[in-house]
RODO-930745 format. One line per 4 residues: number of its first residue (from 0); their letters; for each residue x, y, z of C-alpha. Coordinates in steps of 0.05 Angstrom, whole numbers. Layout:
# RODO-930745
NUM) a) X:Y:Z  ...
***
This chain:
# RODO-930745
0) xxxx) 12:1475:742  -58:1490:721  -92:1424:728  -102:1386:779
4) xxxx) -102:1326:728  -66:1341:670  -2:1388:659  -2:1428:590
8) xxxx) 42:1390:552  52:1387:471  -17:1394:437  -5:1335:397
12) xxxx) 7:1295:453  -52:1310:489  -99:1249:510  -45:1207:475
16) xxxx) -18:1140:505  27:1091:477  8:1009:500  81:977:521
20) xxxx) 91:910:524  55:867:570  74:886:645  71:962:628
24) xxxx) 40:1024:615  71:1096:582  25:1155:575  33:1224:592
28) xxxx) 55:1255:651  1:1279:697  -1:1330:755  -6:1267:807
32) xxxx) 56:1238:781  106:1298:802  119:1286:871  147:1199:855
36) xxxx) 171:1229:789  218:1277:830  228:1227:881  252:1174:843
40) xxxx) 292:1227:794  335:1251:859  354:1177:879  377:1159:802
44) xxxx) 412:1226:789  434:1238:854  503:1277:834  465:1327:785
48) xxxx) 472:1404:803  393:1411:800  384:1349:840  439:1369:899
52) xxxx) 394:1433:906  340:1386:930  266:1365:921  240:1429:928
56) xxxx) 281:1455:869  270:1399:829  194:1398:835  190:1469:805
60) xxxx) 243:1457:748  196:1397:732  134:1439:746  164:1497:692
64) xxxx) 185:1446:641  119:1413:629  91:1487:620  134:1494:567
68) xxxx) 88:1480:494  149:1442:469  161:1384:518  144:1315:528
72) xxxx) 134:1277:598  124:1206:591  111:1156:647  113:1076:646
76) xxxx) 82:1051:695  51:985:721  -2:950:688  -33:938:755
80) xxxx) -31:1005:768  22:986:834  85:1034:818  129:1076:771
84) xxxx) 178:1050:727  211:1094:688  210:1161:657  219:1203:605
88) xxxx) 227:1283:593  250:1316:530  236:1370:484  210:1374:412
92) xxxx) 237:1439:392  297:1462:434  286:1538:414  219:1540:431
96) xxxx) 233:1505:502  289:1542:516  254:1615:495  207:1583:547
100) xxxx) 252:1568:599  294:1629:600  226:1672:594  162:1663:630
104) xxxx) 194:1600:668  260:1638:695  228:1690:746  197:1618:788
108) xxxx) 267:1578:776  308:1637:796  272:1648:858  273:1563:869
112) xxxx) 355:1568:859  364:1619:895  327:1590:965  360:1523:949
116) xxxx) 428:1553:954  410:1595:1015  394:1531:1051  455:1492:1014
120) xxxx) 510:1550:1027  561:1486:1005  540:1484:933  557:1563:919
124) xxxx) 630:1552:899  603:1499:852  545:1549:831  593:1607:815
128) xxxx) 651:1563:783  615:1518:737  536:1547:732  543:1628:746
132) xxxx) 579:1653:679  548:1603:633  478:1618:655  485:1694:636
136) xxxx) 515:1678:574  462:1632:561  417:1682:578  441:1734:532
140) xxxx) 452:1691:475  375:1673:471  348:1744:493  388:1770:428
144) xxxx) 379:1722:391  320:1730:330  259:1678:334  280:1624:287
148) xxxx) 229:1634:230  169:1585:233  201:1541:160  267:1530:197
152) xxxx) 273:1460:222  252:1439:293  301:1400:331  293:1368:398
156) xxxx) 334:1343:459  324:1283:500  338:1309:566  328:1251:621
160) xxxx) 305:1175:611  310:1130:666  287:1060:685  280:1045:759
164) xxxx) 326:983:792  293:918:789  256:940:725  324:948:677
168) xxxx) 324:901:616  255:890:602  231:948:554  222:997:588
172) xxxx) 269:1047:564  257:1030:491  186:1037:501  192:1104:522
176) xxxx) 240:1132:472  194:1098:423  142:1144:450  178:1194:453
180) xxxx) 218:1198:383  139:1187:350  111:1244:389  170:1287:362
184) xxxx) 155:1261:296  88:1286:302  102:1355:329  147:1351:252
188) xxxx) 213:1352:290  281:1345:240  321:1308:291  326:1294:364
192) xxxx) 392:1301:395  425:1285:473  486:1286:517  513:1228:545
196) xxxx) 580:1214:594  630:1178:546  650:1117:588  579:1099:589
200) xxxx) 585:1047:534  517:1004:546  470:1062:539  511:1085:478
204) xxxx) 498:1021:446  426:1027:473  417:1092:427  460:1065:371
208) xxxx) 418:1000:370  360:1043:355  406:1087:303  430:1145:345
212) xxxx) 493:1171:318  557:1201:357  559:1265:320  612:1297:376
216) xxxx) 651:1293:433  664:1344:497  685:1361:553  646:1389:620
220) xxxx) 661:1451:655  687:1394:710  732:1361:670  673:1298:649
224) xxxx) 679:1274:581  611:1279:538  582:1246:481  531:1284:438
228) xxxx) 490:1233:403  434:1255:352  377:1218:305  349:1246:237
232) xxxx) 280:1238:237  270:1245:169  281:1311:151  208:1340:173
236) xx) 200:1430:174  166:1463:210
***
């Protein structure tokens, strides 16, 4: 990162807070926030590939992701200024954060993955069965592919949202995808879009209730079914 205070996220975002209800708080992530934000990440999404290759791993992915000029952190935190609780991180313009991520970020993730997996010798069947292939094809597919030209709609992905336990059912969650859908609205993103496991029925009708759309269906690499849900945002160009 290159503040000690405040990481480089979206310009428009910048200085920008959104007042939540009462008890709580959601502004932007800051540098300060990255070591509880990993911390509590790892103990709600313990069975994720980047998670099981540990804090250290974690911290950079987050560290490389907030560099990137087209994603959102958001935080919600206590009014009394006594504890995180909840989280937000997404993107504004998938391209752009994925030209990001597979460019200036890669050389500092591949060198994080590759230590993690030295020290986790366990996870390299997983590695090379379900990550391996799809990461150089992944690779590839963005190196060759042409910049999307600057009138071509933007389209976004909400990556992770979480509400800590003891805090569920109370707004927090909405608040933050309020925040986050109306900073993608102001970075003039078409739509937002995210993944979802199928059999998780409540926080499908969370994003329905708020007029997400199922707009397909999936399958992992490990046999999990998927949801891909997506909201139109009202049809903004870049």
């Amino acid at each position: 990162m290159t503040s000690p205070t405040k990481l480089p996220l979206f310009p428009a975002w910048t200085g920008v807070g959104t007042a939540a209800p009462a008890a709580f708080d959601v502004r932007l992530v800051e540098a300060h926030d990255l070591a509880l934000l990993v911390e509590v990440h790892l103990q709600q999404f313990p069975d994720g590939f980047y998670a099981r290759l540990g804090p250290a791993f974690m911290t950079r992915y987050f560290q490389q992701c907030f560099r990137s000029p087209a994603a959102i952190g958001l935080i919600a935190e206590q009014c009394d200024g006594s504890g995180l609780v909840g989280y937000l991180v997404g993107t504004v313009d998938n391209d752009a954060h994925d030209r990001f991520m597979n460019g200036p970020a890669s050389p500092a993730l591949a060198a994080a993955g590759a230590s993690a997996l030295v020290r986790r010798p366990s996870l390299w069947s997983d590695f090379a069965r379900l990550r391996a292939l799809w990461y150089a094809r992944r690779f590839v597919s963005r190196a060759v592919r042409p910049r999307r030209p600057s009138a071509e709609p933007r389209h976004g992905e909400l990556l992770y949202i979480c509400t800590t336990a003891g805090h569920r059912r109370r707004g927090v969650g909405a608040a933050l995808l309020r925040s986050y859908v109306e900073g993608a609205k102001r970075a003039r993103a078409a739509s937002l879009h995210l993944v979802s496991e199928r059999e998780n029925a409540s926080g499908r009708d969370f994003y329905e209730h708020r007029g997400w759309r199922v707009v397909s269906e999936s399958v992992t690499r490990d046999g999990r079914p998927l949801v891909r849900m997506g909201l139109s945002l009202g049809g903004f160009t870049g």
